[in-house]
C-alpha positions as a printed Julia matrix, in Angstrom:
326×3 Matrix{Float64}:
   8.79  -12.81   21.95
  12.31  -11.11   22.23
  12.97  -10.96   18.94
   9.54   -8.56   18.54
  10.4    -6.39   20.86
  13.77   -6.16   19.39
  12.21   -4.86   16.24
   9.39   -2.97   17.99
  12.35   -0.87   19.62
  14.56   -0.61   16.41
  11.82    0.37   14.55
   9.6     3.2    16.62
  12.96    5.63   16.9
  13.27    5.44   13.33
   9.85    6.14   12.25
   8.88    9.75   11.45
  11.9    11.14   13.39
  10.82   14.49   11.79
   7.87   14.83   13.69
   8.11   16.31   17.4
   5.04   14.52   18.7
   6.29   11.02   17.53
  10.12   11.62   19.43
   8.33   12.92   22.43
   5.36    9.61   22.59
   7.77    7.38   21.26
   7.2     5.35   24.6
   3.93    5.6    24.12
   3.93    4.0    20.76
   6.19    1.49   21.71
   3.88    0.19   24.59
   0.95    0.15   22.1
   2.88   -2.15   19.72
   3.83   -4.33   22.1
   0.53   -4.4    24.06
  -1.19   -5.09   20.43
   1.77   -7.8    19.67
   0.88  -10.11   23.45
  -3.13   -9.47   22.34
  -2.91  -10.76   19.52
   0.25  -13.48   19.14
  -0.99  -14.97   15.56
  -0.09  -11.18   14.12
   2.54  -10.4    16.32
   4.56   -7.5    15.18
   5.06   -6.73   11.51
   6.86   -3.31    9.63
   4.9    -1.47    8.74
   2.5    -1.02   11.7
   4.88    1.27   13.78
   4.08    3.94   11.14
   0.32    3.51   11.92
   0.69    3.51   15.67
   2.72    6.8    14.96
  -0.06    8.5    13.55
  -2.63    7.48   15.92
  -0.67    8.46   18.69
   0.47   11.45   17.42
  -3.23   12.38   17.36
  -4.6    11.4    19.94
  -2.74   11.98   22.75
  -4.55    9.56   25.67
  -3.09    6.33   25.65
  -6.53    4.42   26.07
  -7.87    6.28   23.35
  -5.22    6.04   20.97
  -4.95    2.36   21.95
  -8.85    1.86   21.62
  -8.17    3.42   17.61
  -4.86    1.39   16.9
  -6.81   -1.9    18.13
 -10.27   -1.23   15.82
  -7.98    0.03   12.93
  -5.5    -2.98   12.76
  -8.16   -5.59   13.44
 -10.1    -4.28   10.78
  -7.4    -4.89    8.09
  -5.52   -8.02   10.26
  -5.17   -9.78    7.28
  -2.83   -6.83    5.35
  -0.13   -7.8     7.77
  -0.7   -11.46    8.97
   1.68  -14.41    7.91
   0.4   -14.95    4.5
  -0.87  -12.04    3.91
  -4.08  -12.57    3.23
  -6.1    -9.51    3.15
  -3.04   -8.11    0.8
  -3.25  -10.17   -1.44
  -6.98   -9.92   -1.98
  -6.83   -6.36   -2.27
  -3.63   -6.85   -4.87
  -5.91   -9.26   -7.21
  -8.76   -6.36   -7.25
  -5.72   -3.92   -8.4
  -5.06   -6.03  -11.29
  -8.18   -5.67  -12.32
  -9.1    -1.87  -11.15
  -6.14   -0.36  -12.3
  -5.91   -1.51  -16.25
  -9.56    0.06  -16.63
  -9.64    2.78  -14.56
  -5.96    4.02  -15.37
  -5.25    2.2   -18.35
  -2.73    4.66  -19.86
  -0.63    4.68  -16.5
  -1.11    1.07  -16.48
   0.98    0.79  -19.58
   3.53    3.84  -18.49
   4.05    1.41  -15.38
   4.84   -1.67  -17.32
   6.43   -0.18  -20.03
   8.91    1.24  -17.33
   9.2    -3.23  -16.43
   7.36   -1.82  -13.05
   4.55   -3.75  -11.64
   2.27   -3.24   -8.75
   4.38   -5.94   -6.29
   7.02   -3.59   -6.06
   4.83   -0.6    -4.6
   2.02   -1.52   -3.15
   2.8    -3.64   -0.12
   4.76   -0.6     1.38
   2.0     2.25    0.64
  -0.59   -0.14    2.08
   1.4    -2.44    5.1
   1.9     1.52    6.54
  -1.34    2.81    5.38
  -0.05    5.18    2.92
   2.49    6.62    5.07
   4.64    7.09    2.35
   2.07    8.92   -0.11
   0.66   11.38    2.0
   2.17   14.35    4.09
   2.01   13.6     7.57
  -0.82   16.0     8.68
  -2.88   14.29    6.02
  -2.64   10.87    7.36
  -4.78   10.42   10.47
  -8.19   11.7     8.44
  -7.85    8.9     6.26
  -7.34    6.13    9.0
 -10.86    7.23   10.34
 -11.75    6.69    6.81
  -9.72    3.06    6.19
 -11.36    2.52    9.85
 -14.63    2.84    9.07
 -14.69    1.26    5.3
 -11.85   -1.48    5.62
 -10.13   -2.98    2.23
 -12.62   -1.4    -0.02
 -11.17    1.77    1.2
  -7.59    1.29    1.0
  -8.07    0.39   -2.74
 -10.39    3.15   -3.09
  -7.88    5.35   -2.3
  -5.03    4.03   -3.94
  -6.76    4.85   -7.07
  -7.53    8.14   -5.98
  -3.99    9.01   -4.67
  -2.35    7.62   -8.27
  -4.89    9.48  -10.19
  -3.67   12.69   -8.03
  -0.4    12.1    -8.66
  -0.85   10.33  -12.69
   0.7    13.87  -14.61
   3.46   13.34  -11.92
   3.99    9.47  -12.84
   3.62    9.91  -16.44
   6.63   12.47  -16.82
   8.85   10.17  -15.7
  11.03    8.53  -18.4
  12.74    5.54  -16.84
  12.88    2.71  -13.71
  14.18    4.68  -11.46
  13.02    8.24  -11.36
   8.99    5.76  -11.41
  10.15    3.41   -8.28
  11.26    6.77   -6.39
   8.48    8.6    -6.95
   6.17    5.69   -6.16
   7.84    5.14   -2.95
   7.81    8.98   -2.22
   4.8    10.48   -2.79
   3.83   12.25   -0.03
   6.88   14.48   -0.16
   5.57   15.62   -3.71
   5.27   19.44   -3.54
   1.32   19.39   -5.09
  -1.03   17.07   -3.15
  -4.33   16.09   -2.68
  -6.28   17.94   -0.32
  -7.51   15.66    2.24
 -11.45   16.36    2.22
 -11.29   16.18   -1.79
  -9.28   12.85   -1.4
 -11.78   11.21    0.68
 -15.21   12.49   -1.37
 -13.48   10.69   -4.6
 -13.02    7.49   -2.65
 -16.42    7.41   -1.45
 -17.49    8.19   -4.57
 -15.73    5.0    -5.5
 -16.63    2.66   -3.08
 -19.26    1.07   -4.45
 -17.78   -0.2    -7.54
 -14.74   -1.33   -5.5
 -16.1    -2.81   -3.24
 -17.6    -5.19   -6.23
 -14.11   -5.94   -7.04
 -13.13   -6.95   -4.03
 -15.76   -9.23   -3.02
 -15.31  -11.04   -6.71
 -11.49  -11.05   -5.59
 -11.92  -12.64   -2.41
 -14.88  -14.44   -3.79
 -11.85  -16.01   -6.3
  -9.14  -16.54   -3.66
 -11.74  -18.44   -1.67
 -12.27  -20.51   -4.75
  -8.45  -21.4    -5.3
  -8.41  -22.87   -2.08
 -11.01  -25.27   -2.73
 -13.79  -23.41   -2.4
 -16.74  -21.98   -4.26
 -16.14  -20.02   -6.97
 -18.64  -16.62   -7.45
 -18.1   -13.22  -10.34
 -15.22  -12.51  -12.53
 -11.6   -13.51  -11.47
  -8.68  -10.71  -12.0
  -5.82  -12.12  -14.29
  -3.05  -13.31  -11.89
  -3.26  -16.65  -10.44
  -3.69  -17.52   -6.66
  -0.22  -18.68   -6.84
   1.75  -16.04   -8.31
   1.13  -13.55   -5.84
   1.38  -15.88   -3.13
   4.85  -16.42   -4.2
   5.94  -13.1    -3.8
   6.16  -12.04    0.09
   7.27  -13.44    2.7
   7.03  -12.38    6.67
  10.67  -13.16    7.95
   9.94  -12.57   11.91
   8.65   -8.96   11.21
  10.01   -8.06    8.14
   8.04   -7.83    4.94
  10.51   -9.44    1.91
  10.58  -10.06   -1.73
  10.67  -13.88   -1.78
  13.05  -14.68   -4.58
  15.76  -11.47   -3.56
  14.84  -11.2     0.15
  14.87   -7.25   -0.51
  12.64   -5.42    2.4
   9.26   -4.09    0.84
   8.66   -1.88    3.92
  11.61    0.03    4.58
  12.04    3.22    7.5
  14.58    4.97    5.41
  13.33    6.73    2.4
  15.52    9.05    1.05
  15.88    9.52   -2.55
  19.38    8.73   -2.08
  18.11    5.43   -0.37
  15.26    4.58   -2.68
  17.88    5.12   -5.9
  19.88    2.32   -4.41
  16.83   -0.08   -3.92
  15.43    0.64   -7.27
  18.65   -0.35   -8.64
  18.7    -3.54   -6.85
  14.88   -3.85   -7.88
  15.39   -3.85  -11.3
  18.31   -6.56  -11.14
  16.44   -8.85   -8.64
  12.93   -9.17   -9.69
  13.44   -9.83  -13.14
  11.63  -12.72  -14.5
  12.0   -14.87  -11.4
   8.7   -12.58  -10.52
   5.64  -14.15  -11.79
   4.56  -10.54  -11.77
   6.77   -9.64  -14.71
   6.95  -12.89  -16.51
   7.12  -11.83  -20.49
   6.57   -8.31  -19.49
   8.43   -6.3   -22.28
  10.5    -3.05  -21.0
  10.47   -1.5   -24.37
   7.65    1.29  -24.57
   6.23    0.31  -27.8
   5.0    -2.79  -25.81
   1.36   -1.79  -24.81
  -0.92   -3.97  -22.78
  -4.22   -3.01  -22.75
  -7.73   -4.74  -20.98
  -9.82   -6.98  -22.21
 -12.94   -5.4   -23.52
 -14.88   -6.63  -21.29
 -13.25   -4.99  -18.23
 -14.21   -1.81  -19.49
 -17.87   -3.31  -19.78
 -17.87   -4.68  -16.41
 -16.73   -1.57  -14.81
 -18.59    0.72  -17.37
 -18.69    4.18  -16.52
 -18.68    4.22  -12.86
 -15.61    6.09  -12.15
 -16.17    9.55  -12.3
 -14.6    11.59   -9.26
 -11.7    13.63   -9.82
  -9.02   14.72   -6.84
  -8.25   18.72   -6.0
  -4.87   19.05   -5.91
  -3.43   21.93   -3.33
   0.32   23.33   -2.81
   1.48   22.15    0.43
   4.54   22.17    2.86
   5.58   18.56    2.54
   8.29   17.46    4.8
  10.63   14.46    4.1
   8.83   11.32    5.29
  10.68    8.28    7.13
């Protein structure tokens, strides 16, 4: 459709304009976008995805081969960047229940700063954490998300925030925690990349657990039967978040872009700012959430029993050169 390759060709200059290898196979990118977009016309084109075909082309610098990657990794995870957003928001019910026992006192640090999960995770995951890891990093764990699928991706979401949890934890208001959680990768301590990946295989198994019971509960919304334990939000809230507008990802009540190119701090200080007057309490997300810090929401007991012990791996965290993401 015109209007896809209209975005496909907006999009690909502006996407890691730092790196030489992305300028100089820009066309290269470009034609595996749009290739992918007439394969597969249900998925089309969304943001997020030129940031992923980046990467892979970056690395690998045949076009069949880098096409032959793009195709296995995207069809893998289809459902991350589908109308509806289906895989997503699977993955985004297993965070609601992962991340208040496994990180319980940056779970409250998030909502005591009125910031929820909505406003963060569809951009780390809809460009495969493109904007929490230093370029260089990135390609090592897309042969991981490759090989292990959603289970993966949350796997290493919780390995990425523990990284980064002193980080998260210093900050002391909205702003300075939507910045940082949109910016991550150009933090000046990171993970080291083979350390990253033992601690999410380490985790897989339990995740994985999640997830199914997540899907498991989706399924079951829709009529279907219902298996495990269900995570707290309801089919409906998150389902009422996002939107696909032609290729862009939105917030549904503000129409503000969740997957942006530009992310400066400069940039990100305005969107936080127009964040925190949008979402409000028109987001189901953040209905009776209090802002004040003496609010503390803690999980049910028998979270912690459910998920026991079972998290154990810790991150090594290395100095790097990070330069400024797009």
């Amino acid at each position: 459709e015109p209007a896809t390759l209209d975005q496909i060709r907006k999009d690909v200059p502006r996407t890691f304009p730092e790196q030489p290898l992305v300028r100089a196979r820009a066309e290269i990118i470009e034609a595996i976008l749009i290739e992918h977009a007439a394969f597969d016309p249900e998925l089309g084109y969304c943001q997020g995805m030129s940031c992923v075909a980046a990467v892979v082309v970056a690395q690998l610098a045949d076009p069949s081969l880098s096409s032959s990657f793009f195709r296995r990794l995207v069809d893998g995870l289809r459902g991350l960047w589908l109308p509806g957003f289906p895989l997503l928001f699977a993955g985004m019910r297993a965070w609601d229940a992962v991340q208040k026992v496994r990180m319980p006192d940056l779970y409250e640090h998030l909502h005591s700063q009125g910031t929820t999960f909505d406003m963060f995770l569809p951009d780390a995951w809809l460009t495969l954490f493109s904007r929490w890891l230093p370029f260089p990093s990135l390609f090592g764990v897309f042969v991981f998300i490759e090989a292990e699928g959603l289970p993966g991706v949350l796997a290493l979401t919780i390995a990425l925030l523990e990284a980064h949890q002193p980080a998260l934890m210093s900050t002391t208001d909205f702003t300075a925690l939507f910045v940082l959680l949109k910016s991550l990768g150009r933090q000046p301590t990171q993970p080291g990349v083979g350390s990253l990946i033992v601690a999410a295989k380490g985790l897989l198994p339990q995740v994985s657990d999640v997830v199914v019971s997540a899907a498991r509960w989706a399924n079951a919304s829709r009529g279907r039967s219902l298996v495990g334990p269900c995570p707290s939000l309801a089919s409906d809230d998150l389902e009422s978040m996002f939107l696909r507008k032609g290729s862009r990802v939105v917030h549904a009540h503000s129409e503000l872009d969740l997957v942006t190119d530009e992310n400066s701090d400069s940039v990100l200080t305005l969107q936080a700012q127009r964040a925190f007057s949008s979402w409000g309490s028109k987001s189901p997300s953040r209905a009776g959430i209090s802002r004040s810090p003496a609010s503390k929401l803690r999980p049910s007991a028998w979270w912690f029993r459910f998920c026991g012990d079972c998290f154990s791996h810790s991150v090594e965290m290395e100095e790097v050169e990070v330069a400024e993401q797009t």
